[in-house]
C-alpha positions, 0 to 999 in steps of 0.5 A: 730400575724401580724397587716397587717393594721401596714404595710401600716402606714407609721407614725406607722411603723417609730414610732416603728422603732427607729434606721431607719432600714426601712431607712438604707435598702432604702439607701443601694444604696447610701451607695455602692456609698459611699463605691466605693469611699472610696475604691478607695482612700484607694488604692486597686488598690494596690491588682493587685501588690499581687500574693497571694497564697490564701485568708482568709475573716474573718467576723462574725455575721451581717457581715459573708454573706459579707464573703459568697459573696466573696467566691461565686463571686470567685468560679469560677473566678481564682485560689486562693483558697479563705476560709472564717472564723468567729473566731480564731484561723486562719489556720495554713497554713495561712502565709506571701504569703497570703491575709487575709481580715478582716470587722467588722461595729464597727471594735471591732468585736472580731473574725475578730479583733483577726485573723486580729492581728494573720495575722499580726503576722504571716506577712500576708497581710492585707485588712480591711474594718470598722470604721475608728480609731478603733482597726482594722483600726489600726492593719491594719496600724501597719501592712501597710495592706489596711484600708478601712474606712468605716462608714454607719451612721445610720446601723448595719452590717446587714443593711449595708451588701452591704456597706462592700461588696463593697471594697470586690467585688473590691478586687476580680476584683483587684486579677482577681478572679471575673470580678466586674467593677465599672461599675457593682458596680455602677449598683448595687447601681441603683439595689438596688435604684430600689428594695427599690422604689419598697417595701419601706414603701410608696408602699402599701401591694397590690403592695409591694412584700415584705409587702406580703412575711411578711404576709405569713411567718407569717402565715406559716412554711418556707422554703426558696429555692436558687440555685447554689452558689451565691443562696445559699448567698441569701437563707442563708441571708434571713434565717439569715434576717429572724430570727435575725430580723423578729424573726421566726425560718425559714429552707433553702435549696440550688438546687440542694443538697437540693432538695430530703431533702425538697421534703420530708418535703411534705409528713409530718404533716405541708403539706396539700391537698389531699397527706396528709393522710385524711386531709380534702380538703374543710377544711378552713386551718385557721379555721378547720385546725390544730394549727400547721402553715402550710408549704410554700415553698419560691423559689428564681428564676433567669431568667437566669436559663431557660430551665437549668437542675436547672431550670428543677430540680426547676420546679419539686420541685415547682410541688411537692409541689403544688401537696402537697398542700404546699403554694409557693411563686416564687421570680423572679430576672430579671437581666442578670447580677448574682450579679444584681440577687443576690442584688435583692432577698437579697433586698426583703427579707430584708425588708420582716424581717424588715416589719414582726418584724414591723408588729408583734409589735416588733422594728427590731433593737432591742432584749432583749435576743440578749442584753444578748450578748452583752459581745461580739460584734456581728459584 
């Protein structure tokens, strides 16, 4: 049961979170600064110098959305084909005209150690990015690749996300698979500085989107729709976000596949209204309603998508619900610019799984279950 009085103590929720995760997600602007630094001292401007015949982004756990970004940003923008991979083994295809890029947070992450070794073999190039004198950034040495050393203090891979995306989304512009400037870098950390005042633990739950996104997860059956590719990275982070860390099972569904799929869970059991059988349209859905939570619909929106067929298609997926008596929430991204867009739906349902683990009780950074895993880094 969420305390939503927990979510406006600030004292509360800081004695409850002890690794700071609330923190790291604040500065992840600070941390991008941090990484576009680093990446340019480590040397990628080396990449322009590579005419490799595809790209392979090993990366696993917390880690593996830094690996859907990339591909999403290089979709369209150049003509190497770019494959993202969590664990051995390495395609086969994979060889010396290749660039594999490697990130784990610790650099011990099993998966993207081991096909970074198996690259080097193989005579690939290599890009890592993660801890500095750790396993990988010692592969990457031995096998004159480019390290970037990279260490977020007081992070996870999930709560550095845009850290490790950085030196990535260099990388693309670098290849010419993307157009990502320093310029738009540094644009993302002020995004992120914006999000961050914006929902951070000071704002209270009347103005805070994201204290309130906490609360109707909690209280629901979940749905979280994104649109095109770089939408699918936000749907799918949320989702990961979400039950790693807010601990709730929640489903996902990208426009436009997606939309006949979710379309039907309207007309099922946890949809309400005057559509669902003889349901009851003055019942009180908390007191006279089934126990089963009822379903909610989260759209994440771009501004930029008006008048589309996207958003056309949206806009009735939207209707069908309402028309259902499903509960919709509409997250808008104002930006121009897609990435902008992107940082700013993953910013806000970052810190909605943080503040519902919180406001369930729970510490984000930490599962008993998950310790059960820990043979094998996560990262």
């Amino acid at each position: 049961m969420l305390d939503e009085a927990r979510l406006d103590d600030v004292e509360a929720l800081e004695r409850l979170d002890s690794r700071g995760t609330l923190r790291a997600l604040a500065g992840a602007g600070a941390s991008v600064r941090r990484a576009l630094q680093l990446s340019q001292e480590a040397g990628l401007e080396r990449l322009g110098d590579l005419e490799p015949r595809a790209v392979v982004v090993a990366a696993a756990g917390g880690s593996a959305c830094v690996a859907e970004l990339f591909e999403a940003v290089a979709r369209g923008g150049g003509a190497i084909p770019v494959q993202s991979c969590t664990s051995a083994p390495l395609p086969g295809w994979v060889g010396a005209l290749d660039l594999v890029v490697a990130v784990s947070q610790s650099g011990r992450a099993a998966g993207p150690l081991a096909l970074a070794a198996e690259a080097a073999r193989r005579g690939a190039m290599l890009l890592t990015v993660g801890a500095p004198s750790s396993p990988l950034a010692e592969i990457s040495a031995r096998a004159r690749g480019i390290h970037v050393p990279l260490a977020v203090p007081g992070s996870s891979s999930r709560t550095a996300m845009w850290a490790h995306a950085t030196p990535l989304l260099l990388a693309a512009d670098t290849l010419g698979l993307s157009s990502i400037s320093a310029a738009t870098v540094t644009a993302l950390a002020d995004e992120l500085d914006r999000r961050a005042q914006e929902v951070g633990p000071s704002a209270e739950s009347f103005e805070n989107q994201a204290k309130t996104l906490a609360v109707d997860v909690a209280e629901s059956a979940t749905i979280i729709l994104g649109s095109g590719h770089l939408g699918a990275v936000s749907a799918r982070r949320a989702v990961a976000m979400l039950g790693r860390t807010g601990r709730v099972p929640v489903a996902f569904g990208v426009l436009p596949d997606s939309a006949s799929q979710i379309v039907a869970c309207f007309d099922g059991p946890l949809a309400g209204g005057e559509s669902n059988g003889d349901a009851d349209i003055f019942a009180d859905p908390y007191l006279d309603g089934p126990k089963r939570p009822p379903l909610r619909l989260v759209m994440l929106r771009h501004a930029s998508e008006a008048g589309t067929d996207l958003q056309l298609l949206a806009d009735r997926v939207v209707a069908a619900a309402e028309d259902a008596g499903v509960r919709v929430s509409l997250l808008d991204a104002e930006s121009d610019d897609p990435l902008l867009r992107v940082a700013s739906h993953v910013a806000l349902t970052d810190f909605a799984a943080t503040y519902l683990a919180l406001g369930q009780g729970f510490d984000p950074a930490t599962s008993p279950h998950v310790r059960l895993l820990r043979d094998i880094p996560e990262d």
